[in-house]
LOLUMMI-511030 format. One record per residue (C-alpha): residue number from 0; residue in one letter; x, y negated, z negated. Coordinates in nm, 3 decimals, always signed. Layout:
BEGIN
+------+------+---------+---------+---------+
: titi : lofi :       u :       v :       w :
+------+------+---------+---------+---------+
:  NUM :    a :       X :       Y :       Z :
...
+------+------+---------+---------+---------+
This chain:
BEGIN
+------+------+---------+---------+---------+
: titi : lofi :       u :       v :       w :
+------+------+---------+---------+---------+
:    0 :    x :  +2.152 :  +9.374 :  -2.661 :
:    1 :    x :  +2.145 :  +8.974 :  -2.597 :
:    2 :    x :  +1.836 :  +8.778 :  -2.678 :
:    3 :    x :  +1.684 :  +8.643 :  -2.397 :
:    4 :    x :  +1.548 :  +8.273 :  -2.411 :
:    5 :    x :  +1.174 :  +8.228 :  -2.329 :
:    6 :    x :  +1.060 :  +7.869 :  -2.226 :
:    7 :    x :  +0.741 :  +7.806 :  -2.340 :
:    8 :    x :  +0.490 :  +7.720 :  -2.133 :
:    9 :    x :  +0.323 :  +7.407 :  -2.306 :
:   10 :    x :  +0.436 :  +7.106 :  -2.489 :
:   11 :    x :  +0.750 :  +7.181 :  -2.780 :
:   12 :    x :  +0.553 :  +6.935 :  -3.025 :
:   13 :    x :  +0.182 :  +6.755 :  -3.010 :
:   14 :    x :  +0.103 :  +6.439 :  -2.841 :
:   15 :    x :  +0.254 :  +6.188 :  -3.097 :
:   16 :    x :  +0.020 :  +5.827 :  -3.240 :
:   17 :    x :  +0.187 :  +5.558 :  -3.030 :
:   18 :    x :  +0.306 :  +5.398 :  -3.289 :
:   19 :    x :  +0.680 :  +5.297 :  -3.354 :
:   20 :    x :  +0.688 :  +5.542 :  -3.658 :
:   21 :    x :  +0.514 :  +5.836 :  -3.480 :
:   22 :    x :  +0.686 :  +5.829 :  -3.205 :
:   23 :    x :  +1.016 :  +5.807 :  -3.332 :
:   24 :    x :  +0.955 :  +6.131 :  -3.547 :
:   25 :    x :  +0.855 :  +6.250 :  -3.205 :
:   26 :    x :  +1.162 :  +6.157 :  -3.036 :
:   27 :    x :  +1.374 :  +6.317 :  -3.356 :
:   28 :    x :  +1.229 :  +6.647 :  -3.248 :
:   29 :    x :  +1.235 :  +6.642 :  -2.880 :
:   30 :    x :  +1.518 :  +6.429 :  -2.796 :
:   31 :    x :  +1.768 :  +6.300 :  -3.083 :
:   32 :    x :  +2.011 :  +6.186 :  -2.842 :
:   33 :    x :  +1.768 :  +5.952 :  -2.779 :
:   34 :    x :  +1.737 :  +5.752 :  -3.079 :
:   35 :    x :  +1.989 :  +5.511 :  -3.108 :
:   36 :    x :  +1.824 :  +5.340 :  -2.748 :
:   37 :    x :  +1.492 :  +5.378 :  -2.898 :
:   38 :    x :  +1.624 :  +5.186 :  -3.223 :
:   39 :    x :  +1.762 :  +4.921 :  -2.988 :
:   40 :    x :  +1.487 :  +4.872 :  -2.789 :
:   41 :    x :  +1.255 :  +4.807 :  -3.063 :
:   42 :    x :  +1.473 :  +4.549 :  -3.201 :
:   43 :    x :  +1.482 :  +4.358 :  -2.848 :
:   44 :    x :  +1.104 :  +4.397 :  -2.849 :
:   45 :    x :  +1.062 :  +4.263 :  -3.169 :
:   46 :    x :  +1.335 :  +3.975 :  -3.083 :
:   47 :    x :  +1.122 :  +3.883 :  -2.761 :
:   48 :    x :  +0.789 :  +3.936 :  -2.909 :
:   49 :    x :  +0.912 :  +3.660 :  -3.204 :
:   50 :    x :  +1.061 :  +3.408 :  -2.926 :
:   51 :    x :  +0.767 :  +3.418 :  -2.672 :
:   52 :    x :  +0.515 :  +3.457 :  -2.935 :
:   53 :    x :  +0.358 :  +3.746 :  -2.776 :
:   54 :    x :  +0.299 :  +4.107 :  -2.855 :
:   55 :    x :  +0.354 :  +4.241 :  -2.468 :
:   56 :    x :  +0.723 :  +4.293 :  -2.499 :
:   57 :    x :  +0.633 :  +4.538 :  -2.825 :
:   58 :    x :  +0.334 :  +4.685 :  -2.622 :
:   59 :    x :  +0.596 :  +4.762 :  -2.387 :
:   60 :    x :  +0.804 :  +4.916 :  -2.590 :
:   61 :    x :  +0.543 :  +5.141 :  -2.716 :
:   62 :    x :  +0.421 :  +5.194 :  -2.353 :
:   63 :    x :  +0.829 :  +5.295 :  -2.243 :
:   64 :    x :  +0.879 :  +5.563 :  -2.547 :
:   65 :    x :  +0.559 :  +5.719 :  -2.544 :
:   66 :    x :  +0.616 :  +5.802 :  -2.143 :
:   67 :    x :  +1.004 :  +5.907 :  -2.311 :
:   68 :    x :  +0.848 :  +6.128 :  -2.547 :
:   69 :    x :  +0.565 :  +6.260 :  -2.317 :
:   70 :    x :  +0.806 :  +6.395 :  -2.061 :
:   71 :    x :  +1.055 :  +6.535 :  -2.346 :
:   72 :    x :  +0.778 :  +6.734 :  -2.540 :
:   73 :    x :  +0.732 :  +6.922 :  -2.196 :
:   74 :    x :  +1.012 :  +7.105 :  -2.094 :
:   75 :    x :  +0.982 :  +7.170 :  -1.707 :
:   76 :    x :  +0.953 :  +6.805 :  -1.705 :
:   77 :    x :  +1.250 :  +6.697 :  -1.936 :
:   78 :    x :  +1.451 :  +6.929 :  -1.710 :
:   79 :    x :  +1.349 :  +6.821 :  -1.373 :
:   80 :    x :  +1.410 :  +6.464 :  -1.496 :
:   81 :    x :  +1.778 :  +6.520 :  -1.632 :
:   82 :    x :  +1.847 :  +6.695 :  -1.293 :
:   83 :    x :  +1.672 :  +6.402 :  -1.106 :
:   84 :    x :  +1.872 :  +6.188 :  -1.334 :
:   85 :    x :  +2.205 :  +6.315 :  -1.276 :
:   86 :    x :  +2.163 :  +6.356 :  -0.875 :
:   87 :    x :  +2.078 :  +5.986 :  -0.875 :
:   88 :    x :  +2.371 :  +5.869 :  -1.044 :
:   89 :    x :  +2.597 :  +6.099 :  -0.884 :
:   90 :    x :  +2.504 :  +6.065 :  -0.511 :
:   91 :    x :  +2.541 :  +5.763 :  -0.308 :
:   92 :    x :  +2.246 :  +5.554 :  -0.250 :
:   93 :    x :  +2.280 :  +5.558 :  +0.099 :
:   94 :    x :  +2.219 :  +5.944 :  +0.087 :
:   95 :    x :  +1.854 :  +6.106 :  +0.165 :
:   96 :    x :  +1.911 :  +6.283 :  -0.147 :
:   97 :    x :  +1.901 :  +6.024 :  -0.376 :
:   98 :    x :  +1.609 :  +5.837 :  -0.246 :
:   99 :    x :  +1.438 :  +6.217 :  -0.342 :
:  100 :    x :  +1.623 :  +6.194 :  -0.715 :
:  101 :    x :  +1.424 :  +5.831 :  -0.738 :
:  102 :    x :  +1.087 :  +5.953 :  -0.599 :
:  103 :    x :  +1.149 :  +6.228 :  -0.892 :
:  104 :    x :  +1.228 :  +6.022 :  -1.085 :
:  105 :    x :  +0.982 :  +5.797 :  -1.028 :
:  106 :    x :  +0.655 :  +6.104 :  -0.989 :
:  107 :    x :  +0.707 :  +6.235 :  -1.325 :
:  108 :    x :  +0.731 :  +5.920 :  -1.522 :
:  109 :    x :  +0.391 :  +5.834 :  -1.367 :
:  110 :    x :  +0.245 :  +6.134 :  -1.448 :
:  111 :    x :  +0.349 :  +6.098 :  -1.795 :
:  112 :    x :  +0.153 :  +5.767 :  -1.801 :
:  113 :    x :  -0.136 :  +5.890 :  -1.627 :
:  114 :    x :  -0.143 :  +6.181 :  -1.904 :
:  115 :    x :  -0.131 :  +5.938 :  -2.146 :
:  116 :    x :  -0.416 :  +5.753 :  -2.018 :
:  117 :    x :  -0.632 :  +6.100 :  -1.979 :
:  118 :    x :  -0.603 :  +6.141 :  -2.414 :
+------+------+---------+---------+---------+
């Protein structure tokens, strides 16, 4: 007898703190792949925060992993966005079905946000 696998219905982990720390534990757990961009990205944040002498581009950054970690703690959503993901880059752009992959694409990151909004 095989074991049959059993999505769970709600999120894998809670909603991480939005901070850098927090979120990266976050990311650890959902997505570990991940980390390495997330790494980068907060270095350019911190790079163009110190140049323009502004905290928006680390905002940002914060604003860009918490939607990353929001849609990868859920997994219906983490899985319609790698499919989305992959039909966008493999399909021509001229094709209807990559204007759907974008839209989403495009749907679920803005639910994520809105979600986030809602704590």
């Amino acid at each position: 007898m095989t074991a049959q696998h059993i999505e769970p219905e709600g999120p894998l982990i809670p909603r991480p703190e939005r901070t850098p720390a927090a979120l990266r534990v976050a990311l650890a757990q959902v997505a570990p792949h991940r980390l390495a961009d997330m790494e980068r990205q907060k270095d350019e944040a911190i790079a163009l925060a110190a140049s323009a002498g502004s905290l928006g581009p680390i905002v940002q950054f914060l604003e860009t992993w918490a939607v990353a970690v929001e849609i990868a703690r859920q997994p219906s959503a983490a899985a319609r966005l790698r499919a989305a993901e992959y039909t966008a880059q493999t399909s021509d752009r001229e094709a209807p079905v990559w204007r759907i992959a974008m839209d989403e694409i495009h749907t679920l990151h803005a639910a994520a946000r809105d979600s986030l909004v809602d704590e």
